[in-house]
PDB file of N, H, CA, C and O in Angstrom:
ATOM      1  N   UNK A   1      49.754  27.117  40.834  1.00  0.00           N
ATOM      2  CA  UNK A   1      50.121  25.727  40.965  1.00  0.00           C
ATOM      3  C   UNK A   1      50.621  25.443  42.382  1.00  0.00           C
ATOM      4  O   UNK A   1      50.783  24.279  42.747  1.00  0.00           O
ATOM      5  N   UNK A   2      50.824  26.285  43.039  1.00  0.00           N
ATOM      6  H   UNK A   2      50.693  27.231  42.742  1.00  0.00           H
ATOM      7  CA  UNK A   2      51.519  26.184  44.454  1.00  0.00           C
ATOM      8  C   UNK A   2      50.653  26.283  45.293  1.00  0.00           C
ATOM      9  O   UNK A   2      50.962  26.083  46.467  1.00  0.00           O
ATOM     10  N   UNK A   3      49.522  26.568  44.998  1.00  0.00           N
ATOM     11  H   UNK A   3      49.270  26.730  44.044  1.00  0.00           H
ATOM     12  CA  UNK A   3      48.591  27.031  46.203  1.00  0.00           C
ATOM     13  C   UNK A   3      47.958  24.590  45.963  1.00  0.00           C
ATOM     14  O   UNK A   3      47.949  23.552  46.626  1.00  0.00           O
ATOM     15  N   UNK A   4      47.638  25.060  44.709  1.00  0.00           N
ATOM     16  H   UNK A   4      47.645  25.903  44.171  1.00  0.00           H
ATOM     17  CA  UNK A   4      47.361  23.495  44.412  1.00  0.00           C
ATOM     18  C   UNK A   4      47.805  22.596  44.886  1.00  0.00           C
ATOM     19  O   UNK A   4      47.228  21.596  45.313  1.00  0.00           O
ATOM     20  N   UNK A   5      49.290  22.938  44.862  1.00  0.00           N
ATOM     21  H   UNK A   5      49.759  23.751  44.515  1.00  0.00           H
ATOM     22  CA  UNK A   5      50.157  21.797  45.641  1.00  0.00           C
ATOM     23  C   UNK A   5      50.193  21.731  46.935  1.00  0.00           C
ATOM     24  O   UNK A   5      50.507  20.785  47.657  1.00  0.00           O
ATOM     25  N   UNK A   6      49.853  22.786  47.194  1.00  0.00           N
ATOM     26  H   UNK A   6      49.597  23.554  46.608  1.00  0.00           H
ATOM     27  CA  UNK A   6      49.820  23.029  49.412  1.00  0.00           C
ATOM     28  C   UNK A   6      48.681  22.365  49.406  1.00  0.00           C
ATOM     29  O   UNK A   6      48.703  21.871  50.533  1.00  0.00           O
ATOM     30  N   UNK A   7      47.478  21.935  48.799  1.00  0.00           N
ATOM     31  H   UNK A   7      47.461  22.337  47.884  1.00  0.00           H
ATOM     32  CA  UNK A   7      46.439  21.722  49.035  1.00  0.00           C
ATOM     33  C   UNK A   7      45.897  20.200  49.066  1.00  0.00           C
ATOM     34  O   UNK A   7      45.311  19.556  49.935  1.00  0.00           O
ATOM     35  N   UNK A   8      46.341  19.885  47.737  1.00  0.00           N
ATOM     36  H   UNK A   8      46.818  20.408  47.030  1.00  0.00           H
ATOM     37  CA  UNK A   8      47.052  18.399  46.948  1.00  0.00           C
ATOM     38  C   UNK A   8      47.742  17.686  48.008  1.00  0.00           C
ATOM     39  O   UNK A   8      47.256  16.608  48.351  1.00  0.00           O
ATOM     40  N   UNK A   9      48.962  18.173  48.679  1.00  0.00           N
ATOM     41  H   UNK A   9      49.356  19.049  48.401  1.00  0.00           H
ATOM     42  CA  UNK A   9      49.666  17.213  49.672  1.00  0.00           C
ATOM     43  C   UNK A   9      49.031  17.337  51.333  1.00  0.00           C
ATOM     44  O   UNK A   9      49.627  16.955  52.340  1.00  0.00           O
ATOM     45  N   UNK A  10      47.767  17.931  51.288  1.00  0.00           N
ATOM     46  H   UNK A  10      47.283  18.241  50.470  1.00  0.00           H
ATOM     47  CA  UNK A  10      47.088  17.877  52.651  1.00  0.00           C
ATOM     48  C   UNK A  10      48.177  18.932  53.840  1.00  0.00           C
ATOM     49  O   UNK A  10      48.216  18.635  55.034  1.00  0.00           O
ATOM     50  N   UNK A  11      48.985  20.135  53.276  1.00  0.00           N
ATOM     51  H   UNK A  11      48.953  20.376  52.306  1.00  0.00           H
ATOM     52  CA  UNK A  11      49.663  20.534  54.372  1.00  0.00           C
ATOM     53  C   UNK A  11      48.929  21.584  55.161  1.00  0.00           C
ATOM     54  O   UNK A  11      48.585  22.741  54.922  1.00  0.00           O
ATOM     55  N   UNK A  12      48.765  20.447  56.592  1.00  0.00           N
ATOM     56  H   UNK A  12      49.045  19.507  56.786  1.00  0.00           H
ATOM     57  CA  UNK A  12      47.750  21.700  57.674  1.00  0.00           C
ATOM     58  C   UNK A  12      48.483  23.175  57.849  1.00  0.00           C
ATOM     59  O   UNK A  12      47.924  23.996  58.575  1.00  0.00           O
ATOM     60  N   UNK A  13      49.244  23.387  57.449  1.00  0.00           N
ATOM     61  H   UNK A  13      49.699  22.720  56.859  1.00  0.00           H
ATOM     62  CA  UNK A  13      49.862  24.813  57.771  1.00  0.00           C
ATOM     63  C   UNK A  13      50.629  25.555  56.445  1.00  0.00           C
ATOM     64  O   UNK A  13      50.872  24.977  55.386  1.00  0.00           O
ATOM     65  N   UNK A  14      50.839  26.486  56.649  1.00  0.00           N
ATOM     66  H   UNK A  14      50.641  26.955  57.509  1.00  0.00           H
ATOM     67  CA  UNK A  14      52.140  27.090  55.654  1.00  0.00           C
ATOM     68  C   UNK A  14      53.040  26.880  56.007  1.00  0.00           C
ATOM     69  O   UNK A  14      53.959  26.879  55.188  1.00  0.00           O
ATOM     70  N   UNK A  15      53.316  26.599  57.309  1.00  0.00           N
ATOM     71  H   UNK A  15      52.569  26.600  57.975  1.00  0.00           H
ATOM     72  CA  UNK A  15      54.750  26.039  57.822  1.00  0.00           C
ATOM     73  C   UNK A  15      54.726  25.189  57.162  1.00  0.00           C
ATOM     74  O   UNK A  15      55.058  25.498  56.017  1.00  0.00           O
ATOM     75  N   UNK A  16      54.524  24.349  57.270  1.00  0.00           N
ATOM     76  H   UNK A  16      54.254  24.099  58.200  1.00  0.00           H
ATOM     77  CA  UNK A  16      54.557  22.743  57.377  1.00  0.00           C
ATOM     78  C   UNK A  16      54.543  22.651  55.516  1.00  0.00           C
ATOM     79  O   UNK A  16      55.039  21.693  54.923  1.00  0.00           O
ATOM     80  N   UNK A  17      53.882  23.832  54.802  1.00  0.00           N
ATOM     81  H   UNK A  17      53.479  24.611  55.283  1.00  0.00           H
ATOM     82  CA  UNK A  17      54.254  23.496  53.180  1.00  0.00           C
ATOM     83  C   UNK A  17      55.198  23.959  52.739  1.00  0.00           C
ATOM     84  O   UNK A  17      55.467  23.849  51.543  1.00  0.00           O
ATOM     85  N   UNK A  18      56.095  24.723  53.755  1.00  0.00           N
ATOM     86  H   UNK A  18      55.877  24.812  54.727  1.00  0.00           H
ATOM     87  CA  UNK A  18      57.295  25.660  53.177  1.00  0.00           C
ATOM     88  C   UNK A  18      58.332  24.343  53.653  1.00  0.00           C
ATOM     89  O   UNK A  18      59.320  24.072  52.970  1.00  0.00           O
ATOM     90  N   UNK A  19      58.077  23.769  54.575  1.00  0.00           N
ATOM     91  H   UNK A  19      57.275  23.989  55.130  1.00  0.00           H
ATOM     92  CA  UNK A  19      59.244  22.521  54.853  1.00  0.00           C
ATOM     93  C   UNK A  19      59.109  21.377  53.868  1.00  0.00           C
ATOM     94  O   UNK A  19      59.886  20.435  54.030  1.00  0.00           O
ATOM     95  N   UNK A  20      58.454  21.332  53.118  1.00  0.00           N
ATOM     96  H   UNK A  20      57.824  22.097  52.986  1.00  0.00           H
ATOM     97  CA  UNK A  20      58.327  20.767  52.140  1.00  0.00           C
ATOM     98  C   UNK A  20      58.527  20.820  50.821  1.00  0.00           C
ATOM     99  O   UNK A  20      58.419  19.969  49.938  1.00  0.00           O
ATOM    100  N   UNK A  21      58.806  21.832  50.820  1.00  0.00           N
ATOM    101  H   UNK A  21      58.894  22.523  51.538  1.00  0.00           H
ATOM    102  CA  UNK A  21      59.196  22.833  49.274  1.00  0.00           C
ATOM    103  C   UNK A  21      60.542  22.998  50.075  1.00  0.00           C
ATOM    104  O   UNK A  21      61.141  22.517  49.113  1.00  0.00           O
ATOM    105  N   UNK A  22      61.339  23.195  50.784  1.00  0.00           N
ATOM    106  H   UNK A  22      60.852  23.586  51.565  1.00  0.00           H
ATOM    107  CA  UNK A  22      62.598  23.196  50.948  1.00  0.00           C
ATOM    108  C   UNK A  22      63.202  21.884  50.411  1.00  0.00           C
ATOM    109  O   UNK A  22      64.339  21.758  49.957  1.00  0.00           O
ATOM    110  N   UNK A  23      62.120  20.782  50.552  1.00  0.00           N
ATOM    111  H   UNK A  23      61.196  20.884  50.921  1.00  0.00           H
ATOM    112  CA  UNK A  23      62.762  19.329  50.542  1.00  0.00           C
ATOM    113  C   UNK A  23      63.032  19.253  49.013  1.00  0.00           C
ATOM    114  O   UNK A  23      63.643  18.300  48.529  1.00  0.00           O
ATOM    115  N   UNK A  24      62.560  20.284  48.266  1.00  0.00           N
ATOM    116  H   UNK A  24      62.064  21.058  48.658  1.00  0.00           H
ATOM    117  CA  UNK A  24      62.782  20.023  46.647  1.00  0.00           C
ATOM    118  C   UNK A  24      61.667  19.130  45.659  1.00  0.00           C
ATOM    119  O   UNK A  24      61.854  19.165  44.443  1.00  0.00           O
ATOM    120  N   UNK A  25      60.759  18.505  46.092  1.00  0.00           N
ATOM    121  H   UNK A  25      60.608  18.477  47.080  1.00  0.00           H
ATOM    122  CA  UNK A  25      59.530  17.684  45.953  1.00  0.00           C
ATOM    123  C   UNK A  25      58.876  18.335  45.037  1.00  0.00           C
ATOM    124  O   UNK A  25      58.596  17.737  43.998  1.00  0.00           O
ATOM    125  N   UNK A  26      58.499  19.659  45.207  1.00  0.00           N
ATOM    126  H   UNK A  26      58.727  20.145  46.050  1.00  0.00           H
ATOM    127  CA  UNK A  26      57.775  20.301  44.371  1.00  0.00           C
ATOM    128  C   UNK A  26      57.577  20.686  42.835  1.00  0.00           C
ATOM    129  O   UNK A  26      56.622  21.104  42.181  1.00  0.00           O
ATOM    130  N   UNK A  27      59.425  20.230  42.438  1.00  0.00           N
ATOM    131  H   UNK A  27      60.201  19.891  42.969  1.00  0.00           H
ATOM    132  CA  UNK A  27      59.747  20.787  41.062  1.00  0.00           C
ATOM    133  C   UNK A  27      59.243  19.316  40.318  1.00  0.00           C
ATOM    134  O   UNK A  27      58.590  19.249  39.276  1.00  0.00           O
ATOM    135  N   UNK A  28      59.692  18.249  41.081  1.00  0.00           N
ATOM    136  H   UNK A  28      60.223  18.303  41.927  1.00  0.00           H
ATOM    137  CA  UNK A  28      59.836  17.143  40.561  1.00  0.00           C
ATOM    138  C   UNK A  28      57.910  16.549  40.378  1.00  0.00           C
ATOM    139  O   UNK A  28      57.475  16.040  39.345  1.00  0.00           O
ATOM    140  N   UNK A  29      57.320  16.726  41.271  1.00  0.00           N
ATOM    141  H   UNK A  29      57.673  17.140  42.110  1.00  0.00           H
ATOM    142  CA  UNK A  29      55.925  16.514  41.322  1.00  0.00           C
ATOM    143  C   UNK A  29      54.951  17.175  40.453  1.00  0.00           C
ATOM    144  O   UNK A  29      54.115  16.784  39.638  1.00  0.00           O
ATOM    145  N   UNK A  30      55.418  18.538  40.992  1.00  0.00           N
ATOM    146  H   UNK A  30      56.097  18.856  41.655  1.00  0.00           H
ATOM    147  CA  UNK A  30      54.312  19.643  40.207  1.00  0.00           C
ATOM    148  C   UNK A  30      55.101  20.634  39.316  1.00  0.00           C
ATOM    149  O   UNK A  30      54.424  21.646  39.135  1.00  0.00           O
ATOM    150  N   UNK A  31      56.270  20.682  38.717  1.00  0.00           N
ATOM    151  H   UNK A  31      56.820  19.860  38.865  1.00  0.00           H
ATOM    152  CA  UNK A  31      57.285  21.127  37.711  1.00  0.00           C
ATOM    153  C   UNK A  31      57.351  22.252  38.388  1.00  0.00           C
ATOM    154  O   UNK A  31      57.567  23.058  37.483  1.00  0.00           O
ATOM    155  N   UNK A  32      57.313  22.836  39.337  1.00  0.00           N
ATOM    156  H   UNK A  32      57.137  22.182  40.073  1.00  0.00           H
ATOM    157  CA  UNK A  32      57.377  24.281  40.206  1.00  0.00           C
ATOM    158  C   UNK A  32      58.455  24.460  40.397  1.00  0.00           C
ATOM    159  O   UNK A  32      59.164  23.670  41.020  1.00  0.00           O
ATOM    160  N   UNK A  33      59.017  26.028  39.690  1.00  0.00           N
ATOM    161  H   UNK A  33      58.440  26.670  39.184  1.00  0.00           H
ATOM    162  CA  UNK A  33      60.582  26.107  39.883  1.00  0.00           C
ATOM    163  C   UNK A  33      60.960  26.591  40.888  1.00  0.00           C
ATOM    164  O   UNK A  33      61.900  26.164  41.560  1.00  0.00           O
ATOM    165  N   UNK A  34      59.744  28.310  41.328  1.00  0.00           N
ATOM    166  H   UNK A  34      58.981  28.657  40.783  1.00  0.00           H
ATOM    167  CA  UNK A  34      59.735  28.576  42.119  1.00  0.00           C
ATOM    168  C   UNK A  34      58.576  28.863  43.141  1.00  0.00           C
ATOM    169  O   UNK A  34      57.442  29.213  42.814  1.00  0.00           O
ATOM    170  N   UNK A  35      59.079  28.641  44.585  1.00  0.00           N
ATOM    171  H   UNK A  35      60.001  28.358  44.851  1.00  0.00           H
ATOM    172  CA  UNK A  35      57.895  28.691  45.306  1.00  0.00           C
ATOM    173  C   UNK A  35      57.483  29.766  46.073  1.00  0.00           C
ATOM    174  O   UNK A  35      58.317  30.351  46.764  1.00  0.00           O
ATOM    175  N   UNK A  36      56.432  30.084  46.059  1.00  0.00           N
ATOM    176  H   UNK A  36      55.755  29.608  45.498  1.00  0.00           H
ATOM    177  CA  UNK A  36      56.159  31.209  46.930  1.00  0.00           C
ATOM    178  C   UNK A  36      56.302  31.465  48.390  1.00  0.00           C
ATOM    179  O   UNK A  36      55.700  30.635  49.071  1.00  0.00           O
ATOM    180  N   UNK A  37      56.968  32.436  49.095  1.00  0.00           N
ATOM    181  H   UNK A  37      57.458  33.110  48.542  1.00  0.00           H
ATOM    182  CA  UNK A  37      57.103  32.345  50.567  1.00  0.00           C
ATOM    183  C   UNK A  37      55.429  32.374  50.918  1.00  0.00           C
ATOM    184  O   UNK A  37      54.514  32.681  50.154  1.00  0.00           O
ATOM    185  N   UNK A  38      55.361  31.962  52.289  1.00  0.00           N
ATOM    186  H   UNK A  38      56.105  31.713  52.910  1.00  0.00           H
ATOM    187  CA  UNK A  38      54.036  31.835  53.008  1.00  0.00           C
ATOM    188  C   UNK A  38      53.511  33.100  52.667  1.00  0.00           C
ATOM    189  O   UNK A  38      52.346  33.171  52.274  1.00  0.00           O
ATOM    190  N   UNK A  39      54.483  34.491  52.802  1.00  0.00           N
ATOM    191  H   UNK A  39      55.429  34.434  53.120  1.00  0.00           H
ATOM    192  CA  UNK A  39      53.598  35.785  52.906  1.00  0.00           C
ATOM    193  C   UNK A  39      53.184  35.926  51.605  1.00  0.00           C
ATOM    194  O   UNK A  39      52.077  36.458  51.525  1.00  0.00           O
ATOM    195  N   UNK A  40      53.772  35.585  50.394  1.00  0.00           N
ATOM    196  H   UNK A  40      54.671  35.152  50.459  1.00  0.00           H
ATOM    197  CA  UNK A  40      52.921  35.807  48.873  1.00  0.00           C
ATOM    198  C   UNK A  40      52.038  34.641  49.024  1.00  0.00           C
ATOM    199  O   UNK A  40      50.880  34.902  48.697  1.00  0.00           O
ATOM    200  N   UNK A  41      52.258  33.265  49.476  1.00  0.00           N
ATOM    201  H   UNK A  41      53.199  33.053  49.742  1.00  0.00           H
ATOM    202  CA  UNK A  41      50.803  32.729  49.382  1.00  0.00           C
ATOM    203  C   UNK A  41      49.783  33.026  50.172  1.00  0.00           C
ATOM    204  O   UNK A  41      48.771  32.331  50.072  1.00  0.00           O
ATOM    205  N   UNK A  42      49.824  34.226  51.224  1.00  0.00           N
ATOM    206  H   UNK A  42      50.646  34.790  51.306  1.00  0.00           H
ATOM    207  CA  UNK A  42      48.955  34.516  52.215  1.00  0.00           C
ATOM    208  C   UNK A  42      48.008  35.183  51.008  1.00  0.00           C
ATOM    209  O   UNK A  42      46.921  34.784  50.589  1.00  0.00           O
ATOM    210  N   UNK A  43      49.055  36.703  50.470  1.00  0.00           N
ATOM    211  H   UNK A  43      49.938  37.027  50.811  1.00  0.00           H
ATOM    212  CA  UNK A  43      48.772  37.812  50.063  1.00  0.00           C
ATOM    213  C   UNK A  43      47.781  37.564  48.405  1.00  0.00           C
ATOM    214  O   UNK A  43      47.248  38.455  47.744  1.00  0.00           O
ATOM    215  N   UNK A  44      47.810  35.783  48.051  1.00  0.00           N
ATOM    216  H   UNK A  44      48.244  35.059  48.588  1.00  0.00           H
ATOM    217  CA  UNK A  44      47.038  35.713  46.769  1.00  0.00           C
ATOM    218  C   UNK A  44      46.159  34.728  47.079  1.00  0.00           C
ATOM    219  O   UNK A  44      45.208  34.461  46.343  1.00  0.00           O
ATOM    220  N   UNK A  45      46.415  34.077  48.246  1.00  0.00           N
ATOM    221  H   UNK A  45      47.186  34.294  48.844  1.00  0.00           H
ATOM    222  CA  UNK A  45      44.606  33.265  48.462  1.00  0.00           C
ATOM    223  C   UNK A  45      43.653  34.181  49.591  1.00  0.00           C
ATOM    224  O   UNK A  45      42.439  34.105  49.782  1.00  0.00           O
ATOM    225  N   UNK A  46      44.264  34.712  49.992  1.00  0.00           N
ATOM    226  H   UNK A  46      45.250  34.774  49.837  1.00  0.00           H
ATOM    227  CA  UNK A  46      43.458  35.125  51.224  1.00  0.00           C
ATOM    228  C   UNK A  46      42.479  36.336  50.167  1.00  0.00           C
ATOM    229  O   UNK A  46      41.277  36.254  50.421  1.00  0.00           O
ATOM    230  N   UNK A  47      42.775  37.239  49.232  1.00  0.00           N
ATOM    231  H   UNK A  47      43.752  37.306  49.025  1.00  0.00           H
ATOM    232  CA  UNK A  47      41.655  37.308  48.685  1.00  0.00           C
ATOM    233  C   UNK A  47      40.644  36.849  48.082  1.00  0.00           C
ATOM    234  O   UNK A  47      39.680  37.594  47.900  1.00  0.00           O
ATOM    235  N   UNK A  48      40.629  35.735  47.704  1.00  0.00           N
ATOM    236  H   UNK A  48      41.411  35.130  47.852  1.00  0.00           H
ATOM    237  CA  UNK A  48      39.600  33.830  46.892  1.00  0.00           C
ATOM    238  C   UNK A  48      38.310  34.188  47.974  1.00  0.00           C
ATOM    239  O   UNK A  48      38.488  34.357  49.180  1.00  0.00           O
ATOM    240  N   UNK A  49      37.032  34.265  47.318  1.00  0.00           N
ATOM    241  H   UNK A  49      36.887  34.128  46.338  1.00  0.00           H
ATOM    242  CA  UNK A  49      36.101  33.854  47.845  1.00  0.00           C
ATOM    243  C   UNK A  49      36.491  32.248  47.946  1.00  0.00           C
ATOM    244  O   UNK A  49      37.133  31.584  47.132  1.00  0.00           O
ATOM    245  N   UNK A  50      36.041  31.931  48.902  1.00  0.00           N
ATOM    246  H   UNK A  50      35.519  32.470  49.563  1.00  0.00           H
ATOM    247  CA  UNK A  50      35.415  30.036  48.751  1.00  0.00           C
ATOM    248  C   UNK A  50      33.802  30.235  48.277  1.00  0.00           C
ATOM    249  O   UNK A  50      33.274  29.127  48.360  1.00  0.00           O
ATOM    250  N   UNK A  51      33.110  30.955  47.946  1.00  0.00           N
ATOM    251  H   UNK A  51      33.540  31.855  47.878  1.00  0.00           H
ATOM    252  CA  UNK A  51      32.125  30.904  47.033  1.00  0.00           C
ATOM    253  C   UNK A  51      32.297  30.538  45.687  1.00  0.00           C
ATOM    254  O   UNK A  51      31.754  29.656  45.021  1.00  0.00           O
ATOM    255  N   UNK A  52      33.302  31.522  45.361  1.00  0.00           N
ATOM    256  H   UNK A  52      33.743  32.238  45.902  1.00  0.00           H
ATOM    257  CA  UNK A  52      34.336  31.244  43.507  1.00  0.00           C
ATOM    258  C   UNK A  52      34.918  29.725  43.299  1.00  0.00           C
ATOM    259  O   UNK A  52      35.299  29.256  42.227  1.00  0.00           O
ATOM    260  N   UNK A  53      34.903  29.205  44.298  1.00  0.00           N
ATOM    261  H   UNK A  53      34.594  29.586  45.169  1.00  0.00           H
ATOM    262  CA  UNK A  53      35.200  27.482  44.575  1.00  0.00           C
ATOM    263  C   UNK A  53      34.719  26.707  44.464  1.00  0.00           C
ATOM    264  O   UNK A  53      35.201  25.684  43.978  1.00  0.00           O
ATOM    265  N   UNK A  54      33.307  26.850  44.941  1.00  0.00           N
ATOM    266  H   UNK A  54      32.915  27.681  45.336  1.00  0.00           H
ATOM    267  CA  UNK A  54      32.341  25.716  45.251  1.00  0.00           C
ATOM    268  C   UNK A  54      31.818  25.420  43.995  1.00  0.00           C
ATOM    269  O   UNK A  54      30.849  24.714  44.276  1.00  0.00           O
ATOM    270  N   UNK A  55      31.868  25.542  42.555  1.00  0.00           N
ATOM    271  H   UNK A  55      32.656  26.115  42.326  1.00  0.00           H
ATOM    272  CA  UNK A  55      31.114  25.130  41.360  1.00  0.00           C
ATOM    273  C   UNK A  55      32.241  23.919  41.198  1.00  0.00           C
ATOM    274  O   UNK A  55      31.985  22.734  40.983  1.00  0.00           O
ATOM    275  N   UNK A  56      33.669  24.571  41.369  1.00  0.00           N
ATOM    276  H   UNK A  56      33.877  25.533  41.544  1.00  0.00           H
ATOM    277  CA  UNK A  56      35.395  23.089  40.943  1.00  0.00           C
ATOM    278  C   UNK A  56      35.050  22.355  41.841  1.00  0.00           C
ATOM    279  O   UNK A  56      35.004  21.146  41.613  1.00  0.00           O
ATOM    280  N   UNK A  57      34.780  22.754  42.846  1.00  0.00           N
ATOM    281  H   UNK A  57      34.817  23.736  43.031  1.00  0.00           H
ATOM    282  CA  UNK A  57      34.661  21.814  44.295  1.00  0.00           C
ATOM    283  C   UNK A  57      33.999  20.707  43.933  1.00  0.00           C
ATOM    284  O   UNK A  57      34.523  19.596  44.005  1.00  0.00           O
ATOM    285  N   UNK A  58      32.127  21.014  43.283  1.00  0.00           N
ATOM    286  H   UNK A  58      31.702  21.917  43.225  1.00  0.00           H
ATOM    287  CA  UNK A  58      31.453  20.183  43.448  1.00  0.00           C
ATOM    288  C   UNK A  58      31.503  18.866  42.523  1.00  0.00           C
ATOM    289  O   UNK A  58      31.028  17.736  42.624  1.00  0.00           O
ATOM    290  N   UNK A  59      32.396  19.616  41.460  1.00  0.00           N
ATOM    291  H   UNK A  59      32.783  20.534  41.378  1.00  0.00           H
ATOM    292  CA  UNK A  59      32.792  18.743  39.785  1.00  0.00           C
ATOM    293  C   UNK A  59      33.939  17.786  40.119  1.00  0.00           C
ATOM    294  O   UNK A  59      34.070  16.863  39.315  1.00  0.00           O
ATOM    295  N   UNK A  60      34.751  17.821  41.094  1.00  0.00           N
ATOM    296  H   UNK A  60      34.645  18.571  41.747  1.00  0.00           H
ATOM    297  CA  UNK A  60      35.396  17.601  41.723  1.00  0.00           C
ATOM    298  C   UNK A  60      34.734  16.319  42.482  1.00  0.00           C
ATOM    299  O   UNK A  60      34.737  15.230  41.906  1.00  0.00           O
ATOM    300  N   UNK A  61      34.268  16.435  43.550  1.00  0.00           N
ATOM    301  H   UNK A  61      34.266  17.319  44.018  1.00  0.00           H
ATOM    302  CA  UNK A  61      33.546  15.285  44.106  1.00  0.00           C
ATOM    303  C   UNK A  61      32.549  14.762  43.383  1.00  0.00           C
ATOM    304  O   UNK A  61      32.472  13.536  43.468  1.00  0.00           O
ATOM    305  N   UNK A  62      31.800  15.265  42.734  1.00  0.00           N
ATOM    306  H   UNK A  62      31.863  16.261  42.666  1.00  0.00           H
ATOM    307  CA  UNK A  62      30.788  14.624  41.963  1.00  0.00           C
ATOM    308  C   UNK A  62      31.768  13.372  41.206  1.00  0.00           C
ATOM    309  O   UNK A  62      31.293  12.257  41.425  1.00  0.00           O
ATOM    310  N   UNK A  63      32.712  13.358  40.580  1.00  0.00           N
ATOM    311  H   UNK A  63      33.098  14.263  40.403  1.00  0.00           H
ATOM    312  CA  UNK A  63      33.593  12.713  39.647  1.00  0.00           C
ATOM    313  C   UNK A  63      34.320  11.879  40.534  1.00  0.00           C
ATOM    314  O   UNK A  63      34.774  10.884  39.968  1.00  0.00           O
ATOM    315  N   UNK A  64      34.567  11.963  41.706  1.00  0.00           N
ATOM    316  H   UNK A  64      34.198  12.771  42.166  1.00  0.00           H
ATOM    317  CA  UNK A  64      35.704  10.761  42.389  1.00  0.00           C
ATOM    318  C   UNK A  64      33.991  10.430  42.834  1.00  0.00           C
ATOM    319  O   UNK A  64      34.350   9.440  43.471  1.00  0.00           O
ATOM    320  N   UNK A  65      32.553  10.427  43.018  1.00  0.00           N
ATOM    321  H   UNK A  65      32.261  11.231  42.500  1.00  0.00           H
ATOM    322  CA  UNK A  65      31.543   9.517  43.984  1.00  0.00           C
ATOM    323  C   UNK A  65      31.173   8.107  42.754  1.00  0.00           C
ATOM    324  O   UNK A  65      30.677   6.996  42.941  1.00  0.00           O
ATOM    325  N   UNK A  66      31.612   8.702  41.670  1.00  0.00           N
ATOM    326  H   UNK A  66      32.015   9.604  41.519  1.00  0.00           H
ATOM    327  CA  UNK A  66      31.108   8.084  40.541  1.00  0.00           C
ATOM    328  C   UNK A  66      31.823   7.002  39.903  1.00  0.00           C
ATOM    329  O   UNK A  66      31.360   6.463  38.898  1.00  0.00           O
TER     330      UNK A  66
END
């Protein structure tokens, strides 16, 4: 849910999503109690193909063109 939410609020960096999850936003938005430091969200997306993506991706845009 956290990777979702870094993604969801457009944050160009991990910096920039960890200053944001300090602000407390996260529990209240996305019920997230706790958040992952940058290095555990490095250490669980950075293995994700973006191949394994592109089927949500396309169901995804297909549904907001429509």
């Amino acid at each position: 849910m956290s990777a979702f939410a870094m993604f969801s609020l457009k944050a160009p960096s991990l910096l920039s999503f960890d200053k944001q999850r300090a602000e407390g936003n996260l529990k209240t938005i996305y019920g997230i109690d706790r958040v992952p430091c940058d290095t555990r969200m490095r250490e669980r997306l950075d293995p994700v193909a973006p191949e394994s993506l592109r089927h949500s991706f396309k169901l995804v845009f297909r549904r907001s063109c429509t």
